[in-house]
N, C-alpha and C positions, 0 to 999 in steps of 0.2 A: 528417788530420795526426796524426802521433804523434811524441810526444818520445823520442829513441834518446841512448842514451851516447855519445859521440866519445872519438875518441881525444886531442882535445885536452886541453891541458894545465889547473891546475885552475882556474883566473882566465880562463881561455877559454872553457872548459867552463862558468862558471858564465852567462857572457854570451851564450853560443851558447842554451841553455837559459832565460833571461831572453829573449832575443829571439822562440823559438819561443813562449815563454808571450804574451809581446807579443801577438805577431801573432796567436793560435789567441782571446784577447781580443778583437783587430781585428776579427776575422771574426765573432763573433759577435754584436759591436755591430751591425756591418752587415749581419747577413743578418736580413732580412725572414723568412722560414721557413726551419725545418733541410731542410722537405721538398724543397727546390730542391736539395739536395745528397745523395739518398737514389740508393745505386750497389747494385745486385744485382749480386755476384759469383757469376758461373755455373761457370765452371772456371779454371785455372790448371796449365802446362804447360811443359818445356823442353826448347831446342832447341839445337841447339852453345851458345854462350857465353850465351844468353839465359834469360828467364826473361819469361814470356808470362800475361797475365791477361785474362780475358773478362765484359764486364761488358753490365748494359744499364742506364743511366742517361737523365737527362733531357738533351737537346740543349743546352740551356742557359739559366742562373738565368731565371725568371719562365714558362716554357714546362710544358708540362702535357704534351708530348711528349717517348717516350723512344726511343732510339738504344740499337741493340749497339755495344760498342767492344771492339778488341783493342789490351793495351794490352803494349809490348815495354823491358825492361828487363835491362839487363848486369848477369850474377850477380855481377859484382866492383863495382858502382859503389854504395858504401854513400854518397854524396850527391845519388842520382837524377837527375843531369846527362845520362844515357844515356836520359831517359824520352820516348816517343814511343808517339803512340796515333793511333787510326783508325778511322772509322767502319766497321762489318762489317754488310752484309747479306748477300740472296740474293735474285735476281730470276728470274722463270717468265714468260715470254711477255708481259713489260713489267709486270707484276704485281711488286712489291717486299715482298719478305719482312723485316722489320726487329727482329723481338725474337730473339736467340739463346734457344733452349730447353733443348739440351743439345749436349755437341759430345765427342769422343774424338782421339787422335792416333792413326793407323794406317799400318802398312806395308804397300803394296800395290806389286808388281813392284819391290821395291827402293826406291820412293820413298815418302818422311812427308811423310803427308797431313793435313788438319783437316778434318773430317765433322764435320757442325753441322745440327743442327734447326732451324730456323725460323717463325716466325708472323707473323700481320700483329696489328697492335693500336696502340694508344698506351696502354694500360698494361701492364707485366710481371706483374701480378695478373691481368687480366682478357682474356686473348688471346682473337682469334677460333680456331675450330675447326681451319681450314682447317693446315697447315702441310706444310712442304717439306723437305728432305734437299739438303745441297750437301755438297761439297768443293773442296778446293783446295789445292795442294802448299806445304808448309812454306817452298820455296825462294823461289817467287811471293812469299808472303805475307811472308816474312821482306825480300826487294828490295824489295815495295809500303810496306812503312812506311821504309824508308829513305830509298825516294823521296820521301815523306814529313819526315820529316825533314833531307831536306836543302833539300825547298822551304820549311821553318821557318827554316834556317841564315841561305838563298839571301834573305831579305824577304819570303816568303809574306806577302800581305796578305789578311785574315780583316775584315769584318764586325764592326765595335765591341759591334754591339749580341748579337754573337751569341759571347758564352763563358762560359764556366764559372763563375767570380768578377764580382761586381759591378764596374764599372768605379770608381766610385769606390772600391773594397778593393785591387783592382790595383794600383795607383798607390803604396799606401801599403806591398806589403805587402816586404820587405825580402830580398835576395838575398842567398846565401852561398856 
């Protein structure tokens, strides 16, 4: 979390800002370790009106497993309300590639593509050997998280035990 300036007014501003300090507070009463919240940013990239981040973090707090995720974000939404993310692997003959290693945006035959290296492991320090090469067209990828976000819209139902934030920090922590 970081605290950003708004364009709110100055009595707004100063509570918006008191709120964020709040809660960035809250969180850290409650977390058990920072390392539950430790995110490797591997690349970052845009695409018409987006703006795209690739990361490999842990699946979620308490878990010693980590996930690539791609995460998709409107270059005009400075209150994150557009933010939607997804888990990214790559799979070979039922064999699951799951740490992003590197990745580039390319044009090939007129179409952008994401070309992404792969590994198998559960840590981003300590990868197996082995590793793979995928792609996959920006168009795909850019519809796959939509569909995504709109099964989040739609009532997706997720797994309590299974997110980001402690469940008791959720609860508390304050929307804007």
């Amino acid at each position: 979390m970081s605290l950003r300036k708004s364009a709110f007014d100055i009595e707004e501003n100063y509570m918006y800002q008191y709120e964020i300090c709040r809660m960035r507070s809250q969180i850290l009463k409650n977390v058990s370790s920072l390392n539950d919240y430790v995110i490797y940013y591997k690349d970052a990239f845009k695409y018409q009106m987006y703006t795209f981040l690739l990361t490999n973090q842990k699946t979620f707090v308490g878990n010693d497993l980590f996930v690539s995720k791609i995460v998709r974000l409107c270059k005009f939404d400075p209150s994150f309300k557009t933010y939607v993310d997804m888990e990214l692997s790559c799979q070979l003959d039922g064999v699951k590639y799951n740490l992003l290693q590197d990745s580039l945006v390319a044009k090939l035959n007129g179409t952008d593509y994401l070309i992404a290296s792969f590994a198998k492991g559960h840590n981003p320090e300590n990868v197996e050997s082995e590793s793979i090469l995928c792609r996959i067209s920006l168009e795909n990828l850019n519809s796959d998280l939509t569909q995504a976000q709109m099964q989040f819209i739609n009532g997706y139902q997720f797994n309590e035990e299974e997110r980001y934030f402690p469940i008791n920090l959720v609860s508390k922590m304050v929307s804007f």
